[in-house]
PATOR-830030 format. One record per atom (N, C-alpha, C): residue in three letters; x, z, y. Coordinates in steps of 0.2 Angstrom, whole numbers, padded with zeros to 4 digits, always signed. Example, Ala and Ser with C-alpha at 12.3 -4.5 7.8 and 13.67 -1.06 7.14 Angstrom:
BEGIN
ALA+0066+0039-0028 ALA+0062+0039-0022 ALA+0066+0039-0016 SER+0064+0035-0011 SER+0068+0036-0005 SER+0064+0039+0000 
end
This chain:
BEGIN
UNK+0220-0284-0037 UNK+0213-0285-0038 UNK+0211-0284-0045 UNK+0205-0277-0047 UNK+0202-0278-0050 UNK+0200-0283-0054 UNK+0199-0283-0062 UNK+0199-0288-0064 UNK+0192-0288-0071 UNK+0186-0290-0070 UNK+0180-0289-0073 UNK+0180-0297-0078 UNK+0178-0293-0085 UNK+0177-0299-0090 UNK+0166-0297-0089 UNK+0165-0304-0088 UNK+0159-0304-0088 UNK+0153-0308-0093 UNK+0148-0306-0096 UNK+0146-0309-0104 UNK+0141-0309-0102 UNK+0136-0314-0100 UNK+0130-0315-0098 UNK+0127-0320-0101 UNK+0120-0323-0105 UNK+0119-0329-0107 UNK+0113-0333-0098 UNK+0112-0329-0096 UNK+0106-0330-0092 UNK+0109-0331-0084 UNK+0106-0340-0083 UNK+0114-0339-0077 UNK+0109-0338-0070 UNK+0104-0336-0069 UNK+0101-0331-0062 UNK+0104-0325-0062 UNK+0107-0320-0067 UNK+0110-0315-0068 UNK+0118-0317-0065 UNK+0119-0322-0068 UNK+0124-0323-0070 UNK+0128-0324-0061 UNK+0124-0329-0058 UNK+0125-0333-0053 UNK+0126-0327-0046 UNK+0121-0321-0048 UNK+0118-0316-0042 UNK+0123-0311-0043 UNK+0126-0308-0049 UNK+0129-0303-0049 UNK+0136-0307-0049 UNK+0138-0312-0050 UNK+0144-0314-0048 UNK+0148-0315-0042 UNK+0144-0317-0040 UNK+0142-0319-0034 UNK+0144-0310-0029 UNK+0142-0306-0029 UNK+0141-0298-0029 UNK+0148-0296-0031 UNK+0150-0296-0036 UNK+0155-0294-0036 UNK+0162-0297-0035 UNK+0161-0304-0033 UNK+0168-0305-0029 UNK+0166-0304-0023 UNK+0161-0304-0021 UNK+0163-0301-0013 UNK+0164-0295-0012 UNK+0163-0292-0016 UNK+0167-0285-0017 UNK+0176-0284-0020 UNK+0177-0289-0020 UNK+0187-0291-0021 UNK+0188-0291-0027 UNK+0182-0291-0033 UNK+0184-0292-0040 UNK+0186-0300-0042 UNK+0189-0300-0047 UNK+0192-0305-0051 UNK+0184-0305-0056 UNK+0181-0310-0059 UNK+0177-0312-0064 UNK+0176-0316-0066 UNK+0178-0315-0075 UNK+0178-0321-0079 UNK+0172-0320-0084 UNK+0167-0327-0084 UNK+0161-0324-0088 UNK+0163-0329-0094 UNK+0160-0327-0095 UNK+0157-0333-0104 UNK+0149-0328-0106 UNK+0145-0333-0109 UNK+0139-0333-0111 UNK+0138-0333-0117 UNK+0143-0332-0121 UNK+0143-0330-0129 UNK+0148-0326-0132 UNK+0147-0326-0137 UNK+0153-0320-0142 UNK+0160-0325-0144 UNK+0159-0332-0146 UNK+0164-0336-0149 UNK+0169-0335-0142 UNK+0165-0339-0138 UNK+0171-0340-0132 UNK+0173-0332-0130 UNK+0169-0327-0129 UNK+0169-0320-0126 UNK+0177-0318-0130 UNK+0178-0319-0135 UNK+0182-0316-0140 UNK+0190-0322-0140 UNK+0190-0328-0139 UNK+0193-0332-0136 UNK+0198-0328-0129 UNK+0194-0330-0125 UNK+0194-0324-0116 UNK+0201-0320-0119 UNK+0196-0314-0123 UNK+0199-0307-0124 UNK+0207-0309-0127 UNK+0208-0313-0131 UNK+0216-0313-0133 UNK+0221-0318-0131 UNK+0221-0317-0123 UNK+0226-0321-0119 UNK+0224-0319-0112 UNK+0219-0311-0112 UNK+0219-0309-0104 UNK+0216-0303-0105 UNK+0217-0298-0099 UNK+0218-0291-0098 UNK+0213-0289-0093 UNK+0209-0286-0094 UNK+0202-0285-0089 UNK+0203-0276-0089 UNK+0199-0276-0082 UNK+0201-0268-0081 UNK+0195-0265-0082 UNK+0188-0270-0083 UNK+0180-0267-0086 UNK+0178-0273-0090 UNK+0175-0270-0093 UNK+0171-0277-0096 UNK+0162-0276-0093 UNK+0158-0280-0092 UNK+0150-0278-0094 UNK+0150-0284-0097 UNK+0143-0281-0101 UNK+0143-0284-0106 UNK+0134-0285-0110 UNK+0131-0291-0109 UNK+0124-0290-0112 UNK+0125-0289-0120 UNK+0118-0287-0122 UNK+0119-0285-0131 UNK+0116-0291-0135 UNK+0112-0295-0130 UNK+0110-0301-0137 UNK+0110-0307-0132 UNK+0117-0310-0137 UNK+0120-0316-0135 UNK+0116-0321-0141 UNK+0118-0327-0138 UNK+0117-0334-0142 UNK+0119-0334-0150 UNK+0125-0330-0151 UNK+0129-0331-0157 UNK+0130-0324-0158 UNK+0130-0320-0157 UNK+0131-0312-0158 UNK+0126-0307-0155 UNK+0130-0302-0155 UNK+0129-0295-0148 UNK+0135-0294-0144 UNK+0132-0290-0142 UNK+0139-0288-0136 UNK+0144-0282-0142 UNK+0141-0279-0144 UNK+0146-0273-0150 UNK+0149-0278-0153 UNK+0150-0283-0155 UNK+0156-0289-0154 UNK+0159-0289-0154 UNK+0159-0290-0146 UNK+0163-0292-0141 UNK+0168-0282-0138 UNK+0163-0278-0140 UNK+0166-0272-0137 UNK+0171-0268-0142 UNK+0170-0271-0149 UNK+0174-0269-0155 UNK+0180-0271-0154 UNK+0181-0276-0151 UNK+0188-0279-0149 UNK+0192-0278-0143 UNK+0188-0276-0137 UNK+0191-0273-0132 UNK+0196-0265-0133 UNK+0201-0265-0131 UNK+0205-0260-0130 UNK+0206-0257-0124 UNK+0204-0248-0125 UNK+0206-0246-0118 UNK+0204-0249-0110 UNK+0196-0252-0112 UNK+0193-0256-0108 UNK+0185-0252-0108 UNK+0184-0248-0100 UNK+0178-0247-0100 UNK+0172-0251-0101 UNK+0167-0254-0102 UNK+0162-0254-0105 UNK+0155-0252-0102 UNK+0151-0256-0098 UNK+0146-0257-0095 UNK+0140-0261-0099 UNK+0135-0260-0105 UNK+0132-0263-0106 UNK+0125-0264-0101 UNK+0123-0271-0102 UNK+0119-0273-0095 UNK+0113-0278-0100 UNK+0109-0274-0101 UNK+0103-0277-0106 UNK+0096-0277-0103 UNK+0093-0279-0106 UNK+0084-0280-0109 UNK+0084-0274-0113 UNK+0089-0273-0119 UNK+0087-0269-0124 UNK+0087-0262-0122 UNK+0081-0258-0122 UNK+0078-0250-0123 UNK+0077-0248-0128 UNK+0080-0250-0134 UNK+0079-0245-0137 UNK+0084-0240-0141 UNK+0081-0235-0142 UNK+0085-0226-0144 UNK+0090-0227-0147 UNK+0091-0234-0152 UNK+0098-0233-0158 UNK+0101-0238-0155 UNK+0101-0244-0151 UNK+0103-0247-0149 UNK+0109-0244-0144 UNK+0104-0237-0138 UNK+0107-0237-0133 UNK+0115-0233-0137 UNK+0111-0227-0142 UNK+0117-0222-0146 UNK+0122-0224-0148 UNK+0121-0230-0151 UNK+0128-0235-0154 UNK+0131-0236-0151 UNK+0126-0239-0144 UNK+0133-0241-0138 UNK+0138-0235-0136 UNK+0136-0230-0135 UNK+0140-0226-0132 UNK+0144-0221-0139 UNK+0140-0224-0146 UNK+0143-0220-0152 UNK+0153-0226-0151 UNK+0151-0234-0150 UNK+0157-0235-0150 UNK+0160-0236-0144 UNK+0159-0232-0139 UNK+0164-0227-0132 UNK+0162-0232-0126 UNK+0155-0235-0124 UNK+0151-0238-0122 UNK+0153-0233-0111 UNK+0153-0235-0108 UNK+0155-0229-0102 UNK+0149-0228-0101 UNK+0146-0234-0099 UNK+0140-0234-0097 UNK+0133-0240-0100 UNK+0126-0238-0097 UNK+0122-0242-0101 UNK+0117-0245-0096 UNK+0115-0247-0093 UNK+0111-0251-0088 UNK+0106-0254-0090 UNK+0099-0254-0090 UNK+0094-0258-0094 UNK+0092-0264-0087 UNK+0089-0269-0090 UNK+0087-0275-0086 UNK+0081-0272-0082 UNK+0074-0272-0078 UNK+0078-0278-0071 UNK+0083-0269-0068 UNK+0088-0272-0065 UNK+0093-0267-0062 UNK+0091-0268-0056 UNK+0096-0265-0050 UNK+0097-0266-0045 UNK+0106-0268-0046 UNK+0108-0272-0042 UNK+0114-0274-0040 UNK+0117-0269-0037 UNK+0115-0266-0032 UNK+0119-0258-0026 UNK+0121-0256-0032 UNK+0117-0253-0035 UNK+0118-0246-0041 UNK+0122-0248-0044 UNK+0123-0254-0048 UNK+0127-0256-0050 UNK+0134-0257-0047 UNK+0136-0258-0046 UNK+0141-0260-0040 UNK+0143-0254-0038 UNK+0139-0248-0036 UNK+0141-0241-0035 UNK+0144-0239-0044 UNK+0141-0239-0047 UNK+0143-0235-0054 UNK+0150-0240-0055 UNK+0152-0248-0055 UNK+0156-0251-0055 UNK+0161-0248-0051 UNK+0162-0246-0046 UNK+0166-0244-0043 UNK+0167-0234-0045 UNK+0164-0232-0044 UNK+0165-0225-0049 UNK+0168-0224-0055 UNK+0168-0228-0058 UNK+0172-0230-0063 UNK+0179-0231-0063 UNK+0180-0235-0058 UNK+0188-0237-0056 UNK+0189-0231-0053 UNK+0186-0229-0048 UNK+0189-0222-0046 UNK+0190-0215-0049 UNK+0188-0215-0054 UNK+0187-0211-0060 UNK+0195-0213-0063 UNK+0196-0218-0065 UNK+0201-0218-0067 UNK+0207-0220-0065 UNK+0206-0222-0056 UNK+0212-0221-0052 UNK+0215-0214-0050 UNK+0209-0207-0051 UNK+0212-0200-0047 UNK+0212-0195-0054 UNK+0212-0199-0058 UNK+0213-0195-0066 UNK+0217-0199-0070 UNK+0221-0198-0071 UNK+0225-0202-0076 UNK+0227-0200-0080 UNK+0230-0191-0080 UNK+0230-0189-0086 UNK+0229-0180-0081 UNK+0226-0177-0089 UNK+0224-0170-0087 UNK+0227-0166-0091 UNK+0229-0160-0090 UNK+0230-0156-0097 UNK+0226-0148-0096 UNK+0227-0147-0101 UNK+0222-0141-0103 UNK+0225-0137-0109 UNK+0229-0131-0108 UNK+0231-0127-0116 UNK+0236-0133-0116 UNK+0238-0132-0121 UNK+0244-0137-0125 UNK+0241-0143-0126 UNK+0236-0147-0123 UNK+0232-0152-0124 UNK+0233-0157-0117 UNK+0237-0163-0118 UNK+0236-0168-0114 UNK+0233-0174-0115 UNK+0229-0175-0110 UNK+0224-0183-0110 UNK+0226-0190-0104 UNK+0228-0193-0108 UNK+0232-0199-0102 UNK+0228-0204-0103 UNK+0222-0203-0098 UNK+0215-0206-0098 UNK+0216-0213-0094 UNK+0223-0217-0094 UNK+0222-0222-0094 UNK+0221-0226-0100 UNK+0225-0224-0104 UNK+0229-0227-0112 UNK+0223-0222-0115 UNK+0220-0218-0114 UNK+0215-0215-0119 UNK+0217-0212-0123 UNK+0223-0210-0124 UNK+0229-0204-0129 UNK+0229-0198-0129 UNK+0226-0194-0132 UNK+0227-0185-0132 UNK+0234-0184-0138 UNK+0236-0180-0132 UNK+0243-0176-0135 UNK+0242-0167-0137 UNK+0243-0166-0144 UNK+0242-0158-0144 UNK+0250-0158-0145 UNK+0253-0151-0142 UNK+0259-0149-0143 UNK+0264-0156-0146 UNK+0262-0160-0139 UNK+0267-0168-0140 UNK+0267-0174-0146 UNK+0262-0171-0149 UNK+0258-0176-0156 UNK+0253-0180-0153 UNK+0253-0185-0155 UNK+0245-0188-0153 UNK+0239-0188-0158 UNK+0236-0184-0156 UNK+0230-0183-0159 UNK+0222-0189-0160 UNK+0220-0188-0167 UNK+0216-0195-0168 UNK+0211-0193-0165 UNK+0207-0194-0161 UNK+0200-0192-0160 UNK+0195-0198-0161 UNK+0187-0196-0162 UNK+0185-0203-0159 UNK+0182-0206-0152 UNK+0178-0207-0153 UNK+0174-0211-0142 UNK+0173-0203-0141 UNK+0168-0202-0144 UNK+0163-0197-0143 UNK+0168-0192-0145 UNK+0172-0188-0147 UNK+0176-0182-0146 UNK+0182-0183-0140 UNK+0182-0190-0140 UNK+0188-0190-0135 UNK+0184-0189-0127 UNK+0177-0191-0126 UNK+0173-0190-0123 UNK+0171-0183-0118 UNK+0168-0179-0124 UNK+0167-0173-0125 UNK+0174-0169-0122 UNK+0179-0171-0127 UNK+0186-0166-0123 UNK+0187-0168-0116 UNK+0186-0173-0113 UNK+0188-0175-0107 UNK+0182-0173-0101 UNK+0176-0171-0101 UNK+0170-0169-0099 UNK+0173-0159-0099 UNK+0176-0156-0107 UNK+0177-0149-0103 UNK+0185-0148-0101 UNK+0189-0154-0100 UNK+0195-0151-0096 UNK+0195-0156-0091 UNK+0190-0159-0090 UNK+0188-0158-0081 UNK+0185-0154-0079 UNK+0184-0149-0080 UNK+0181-0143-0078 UNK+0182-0136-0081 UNK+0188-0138-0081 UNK+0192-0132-0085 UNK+0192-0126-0082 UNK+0190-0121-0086 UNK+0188-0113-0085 UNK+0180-0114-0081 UNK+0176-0119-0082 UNK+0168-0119-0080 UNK+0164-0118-0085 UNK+0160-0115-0085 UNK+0155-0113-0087 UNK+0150-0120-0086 UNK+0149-0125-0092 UNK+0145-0131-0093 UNK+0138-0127-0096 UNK+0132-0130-0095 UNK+0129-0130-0101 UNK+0126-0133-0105 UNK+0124-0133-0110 UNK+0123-0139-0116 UNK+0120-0144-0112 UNK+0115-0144-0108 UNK+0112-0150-0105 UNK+0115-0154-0099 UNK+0120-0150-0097 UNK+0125-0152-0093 UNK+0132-0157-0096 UNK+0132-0156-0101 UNK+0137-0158-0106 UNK+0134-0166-0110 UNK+0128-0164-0113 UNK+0124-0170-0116 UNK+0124-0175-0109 UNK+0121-0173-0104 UNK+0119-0178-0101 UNK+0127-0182-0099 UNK+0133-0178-0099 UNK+0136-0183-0096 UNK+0141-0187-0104 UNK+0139-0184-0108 UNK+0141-0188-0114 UNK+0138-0196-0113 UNK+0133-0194-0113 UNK+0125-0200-0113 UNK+0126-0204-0107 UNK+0129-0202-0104 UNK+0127-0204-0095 UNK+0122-0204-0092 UNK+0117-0199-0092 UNK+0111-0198-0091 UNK+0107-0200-0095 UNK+0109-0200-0102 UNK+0103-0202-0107 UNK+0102-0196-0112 UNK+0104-0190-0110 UNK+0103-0185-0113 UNK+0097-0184-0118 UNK+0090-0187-0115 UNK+0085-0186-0120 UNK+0083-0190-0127 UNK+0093-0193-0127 UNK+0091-0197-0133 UNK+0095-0194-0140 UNK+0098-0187-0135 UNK+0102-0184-0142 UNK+0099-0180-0143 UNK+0101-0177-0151 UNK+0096-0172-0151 UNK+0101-0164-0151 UNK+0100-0158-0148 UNK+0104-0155-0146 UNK+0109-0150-0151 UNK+0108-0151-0156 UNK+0116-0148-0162 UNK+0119-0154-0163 UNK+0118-0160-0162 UNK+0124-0164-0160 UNK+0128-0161-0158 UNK+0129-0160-0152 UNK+0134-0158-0147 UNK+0138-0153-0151 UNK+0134-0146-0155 UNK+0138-0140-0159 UNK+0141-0146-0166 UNK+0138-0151-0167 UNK+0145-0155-0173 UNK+0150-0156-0168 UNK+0150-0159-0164 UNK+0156-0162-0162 UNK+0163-0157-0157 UNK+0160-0150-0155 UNK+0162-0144-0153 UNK+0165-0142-0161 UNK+0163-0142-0165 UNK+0167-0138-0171 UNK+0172-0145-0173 UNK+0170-0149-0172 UNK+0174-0156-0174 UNK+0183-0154-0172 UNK+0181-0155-0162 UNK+0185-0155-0158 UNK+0189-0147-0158 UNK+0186-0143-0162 UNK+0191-0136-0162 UNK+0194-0138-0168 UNK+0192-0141-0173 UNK+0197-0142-0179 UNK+0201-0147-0178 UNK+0201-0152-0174 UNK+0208-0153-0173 UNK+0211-0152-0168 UNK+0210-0151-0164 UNK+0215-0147-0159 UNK+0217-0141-0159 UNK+0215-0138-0163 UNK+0218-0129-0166 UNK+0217-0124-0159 UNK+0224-0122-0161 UNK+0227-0116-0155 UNK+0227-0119-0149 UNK+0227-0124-0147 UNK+0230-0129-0141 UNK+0226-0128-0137 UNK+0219-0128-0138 UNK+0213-0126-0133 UNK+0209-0123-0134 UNK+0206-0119-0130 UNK+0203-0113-0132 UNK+0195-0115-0130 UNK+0190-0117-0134 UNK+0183-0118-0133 UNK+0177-0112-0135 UNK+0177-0109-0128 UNK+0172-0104-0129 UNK+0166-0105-0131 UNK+0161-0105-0134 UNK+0155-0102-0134 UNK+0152-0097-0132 UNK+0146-0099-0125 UNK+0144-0094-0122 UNK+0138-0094-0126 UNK+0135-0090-0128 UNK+0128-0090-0132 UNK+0123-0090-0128 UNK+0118-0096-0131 UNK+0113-0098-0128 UNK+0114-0101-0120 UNK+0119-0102-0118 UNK+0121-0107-0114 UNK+0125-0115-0112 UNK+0130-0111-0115 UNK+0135-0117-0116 UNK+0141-0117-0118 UNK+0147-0122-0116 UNK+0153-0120-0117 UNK+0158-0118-0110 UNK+0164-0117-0113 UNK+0170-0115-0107 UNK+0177-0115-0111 UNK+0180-0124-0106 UNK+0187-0123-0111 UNK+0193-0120-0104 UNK+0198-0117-0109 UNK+0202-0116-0106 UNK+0210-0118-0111 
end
C-alpha cells in the first residue's frame, strides 16, 4: 500500500480528499502545520507527499526541504509566478492551484506512482539514472546534479535519440507551466548538464528547434 504524507490546514479539504484517496488503497497521514509535518517526517517513510504552501506556522518549502527522494505535489491557493518557480526550483513533481478537481488529481497522483514503478533506472551513453533513489552515475561515479538538472536529464533520456523541442522540454520541466520560464533558461541548464557529464552523453543542439540526447 501506497503511502501519502498529507499537510492540509483546511479540514473541508482535508476531510473530501482523504476520504478519496483511501478509497483508492492509499495509506494517509495528514498534519495541518510545519511543527508536527516535520515531527511525522523523522520516524515514517511516505512514497508522495502533497503538500499546501501556507500553513499556520510555516510553508510547505518547510516541509519539502526535509523530504528525501519523496515526489512532491504542491496543492495551493497560491498563483503566483515566484512562488510556483521555487516550487519546482526545489524538485517540486508537481503544482495544483486551489479550487482543483479531485479526478485529476488522483489521475496525476497515480501517474506519478506509475512513472516511477516502469522506470527505475535508465541509461543513456555512459550515464545511468536510478530514478528511484534520484542518483546519476557517469562512468560508475555518482554525479552531483541539481532538482532541475537532474530533471532536465531525465526528460532527454527518456526519449532518447528524439528530437524534443524547446517548448516540448520547458513545458515538461514546468509540468505544463511553461509560460513561466523564460526561454535561455533551458540553454543555462543544457550547458550546465554538458559540463558535468562530459563525453558520457552526447547533447545535440538542433538549431532553432531543440535538443537530441544520445
Amino acid at each position: 500500500m501506497k503511502s501519502i504524507l498529507f499537510i492540509e490546514d483546511d479540514t473541508m479539504i482535508v476531510s473530501g480528499l482523504t476520504y478519496a484517496l483511501e478509497r483508492e488503497g492509499y495509506s494517509v497521514r495528514h498534519s495541518k502545520d510545519v511543527k508536527t509535518s516535520l515531527e511525522i517526517i523523522k520516524s515514517n517513510h511516505f512514497d508522495l507527499a502533497i503538500l499546501d504552501l501556507c500553513l499556520p506556522d510555516g510553508t510547505g518549502f518547510d516541509i519539502a526541504k526535509k523530504l528525501v527522494n519523496v515526489p512532491i505535489i504542491f496543492l495551493t491557493a497560491v498563483d503566483d509566478e515566484q512562488k510556483i518557480v521555487s516550487a519546482f526550483e526545489i524538485g517540486a513533481a508537481d503544482y495544483v492551484t486551489k479550487p482543483f478537481r479531485i479526478r485529476e488529481l488522483l489521475a496525476r497522483i497515480k501517474r506519478r506512482f506509475s512513472e516511477n514503478a516502469n522506470n527505475s533506472s535508465i541509461t543513456i551513453g555512459d550515464v545511468k539514472i536510478n530514478t528511484e533513489s534520484g542518483k546519476v552515475f557517469v562512468h560508475e561515479s555518482m554525479a552531483e546534479l541539481t532538482a532541475l538538472e537532474y530533471r532536465l536529464l531525465l526528460i532527454l533520456a527518456s526519449h532518447k535519440g528524439k528530437l524534443l523541442t524547446r517548448t516540448q522540454i520547458l513545458e515538461q520541466i514546468w509540468d505544463y507551466a511553461g509560460s513561466f520560464v523564460e526561454d535561455n533558461t533551458l540553454t543555462v541548464y543544457i550547458k550546465r548538464l554538458r559540463k558535468k557529464l562530459g563525453d558520457a552523453i552526447n547533447i545535440e543542439t538542433v538549431r532553432g528547434i531543440g535538443y537530441r540526447a544520445n
